[in-house]
C-alpha positions as CSV (number, residue, x, y, z in Angstrom):
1,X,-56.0,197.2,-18.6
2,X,-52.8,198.5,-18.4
3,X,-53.8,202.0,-16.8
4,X,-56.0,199.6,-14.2
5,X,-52.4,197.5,-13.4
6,X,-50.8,200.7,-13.2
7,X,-53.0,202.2,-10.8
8,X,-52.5,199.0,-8.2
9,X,-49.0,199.7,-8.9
10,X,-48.9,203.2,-7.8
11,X,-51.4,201.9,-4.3
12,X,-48.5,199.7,-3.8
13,X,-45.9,201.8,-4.3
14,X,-47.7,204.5,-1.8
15,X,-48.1,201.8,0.4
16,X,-44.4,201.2,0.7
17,X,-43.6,205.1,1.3
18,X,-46.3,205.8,3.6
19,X,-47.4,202.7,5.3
20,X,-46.6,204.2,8.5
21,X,-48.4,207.2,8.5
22,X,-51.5,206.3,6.3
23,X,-53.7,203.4,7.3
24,X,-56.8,203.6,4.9
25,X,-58.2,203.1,1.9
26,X,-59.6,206.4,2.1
27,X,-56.0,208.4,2.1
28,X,-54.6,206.0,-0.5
29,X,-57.4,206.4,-2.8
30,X,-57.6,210.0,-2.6
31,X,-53.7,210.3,-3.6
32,X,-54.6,208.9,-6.5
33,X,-57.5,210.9,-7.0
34,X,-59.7,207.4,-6.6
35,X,-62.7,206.9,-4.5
36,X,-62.3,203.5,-2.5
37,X,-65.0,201.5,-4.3
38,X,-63.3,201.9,-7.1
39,X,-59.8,200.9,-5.4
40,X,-61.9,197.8,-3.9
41,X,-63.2,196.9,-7.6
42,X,-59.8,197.2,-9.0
43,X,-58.1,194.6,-6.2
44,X,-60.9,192.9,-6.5
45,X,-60.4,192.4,-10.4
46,X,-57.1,192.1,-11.0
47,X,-55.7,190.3,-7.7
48,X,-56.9,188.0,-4.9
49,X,-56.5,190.7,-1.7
50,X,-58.7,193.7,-1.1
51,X,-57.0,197.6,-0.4
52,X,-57.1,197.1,3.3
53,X,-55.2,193.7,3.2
54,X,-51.9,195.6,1.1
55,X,-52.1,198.0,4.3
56,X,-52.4,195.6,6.9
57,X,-49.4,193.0,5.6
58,X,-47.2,196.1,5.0
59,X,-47.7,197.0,8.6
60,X,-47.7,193.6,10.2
61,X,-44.2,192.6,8.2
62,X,-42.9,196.0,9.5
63,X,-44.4,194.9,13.0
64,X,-42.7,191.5,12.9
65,X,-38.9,193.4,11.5
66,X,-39.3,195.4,15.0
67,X,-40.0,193.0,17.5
68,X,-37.4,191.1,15.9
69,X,-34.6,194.0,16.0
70,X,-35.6,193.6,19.6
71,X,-34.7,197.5,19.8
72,X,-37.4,198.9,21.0
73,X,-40.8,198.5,23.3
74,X,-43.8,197.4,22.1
75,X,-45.6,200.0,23.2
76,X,-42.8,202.2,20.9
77,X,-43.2,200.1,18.1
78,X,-47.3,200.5,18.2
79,X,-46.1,204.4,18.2
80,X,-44.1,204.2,15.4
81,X,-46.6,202.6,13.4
82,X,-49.5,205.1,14.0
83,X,-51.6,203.2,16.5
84,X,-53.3,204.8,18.8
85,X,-52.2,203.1,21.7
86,X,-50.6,199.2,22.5
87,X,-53.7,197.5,22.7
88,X,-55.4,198.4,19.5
89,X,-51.8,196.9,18.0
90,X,-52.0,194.0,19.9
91,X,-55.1,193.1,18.9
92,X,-54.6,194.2,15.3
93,X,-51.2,192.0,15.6
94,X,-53.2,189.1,17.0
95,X,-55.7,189.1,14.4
96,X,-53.3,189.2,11.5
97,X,-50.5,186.9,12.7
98,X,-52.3,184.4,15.3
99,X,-50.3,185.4,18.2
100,X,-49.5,187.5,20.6
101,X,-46.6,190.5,20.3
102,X,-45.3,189.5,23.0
103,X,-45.2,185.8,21.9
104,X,-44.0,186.7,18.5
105,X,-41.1,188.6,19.9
């Protein structure tokens, strides 16, 4: 069990340092030298959210701490987090948050 924990422990950790420029269970997984299925089993196990929800919440809270710095564009801010252009964020923002960007901001 412990080497199990551990392994969500590393995802997590990976999560935090690369969260910007990976966005898949796949990359994750094969950093630690996992397949997904067996990622998705693990989460599944041991805690109540799935691979692809860590990713998703690390990105939207990072999403939400830039449209709240009020720095920069949206459109930069979907840059900056490795979408492929502002309206796959917005719907990936609307989807996760229940609003709008532009609304949130």
């Amino acid at each position: 069990d412990n080497v199990n924990v551990g392994i969500i422990r590393e995802f997590n950790y990976l999560v935090e340092q690369h969260f910007r420029t990976y966005t898949t269970v796949k990359e994750y997984a094969s950093m630690l030298n996992k397949s997904p299925k067996t990622l998705s089993n693990l989460f599944k196990k041991y805690i109540d959210q799935s691979p692809l929800q860590i990713i998703q919440q690390r990105r939207l809270l990072e999403a939400k701490r830039l449209l709240l710095a009020n720095r920069k564009s949206i459109k930069e801010i979907s840059f900056d987090l490795n979408f492929s252009d502002i309206q796959t964020f917005s719907h990936f923002f609307k989807k996760q948050s229940g609003q709008a960007p532009s609304e949130f901001k």
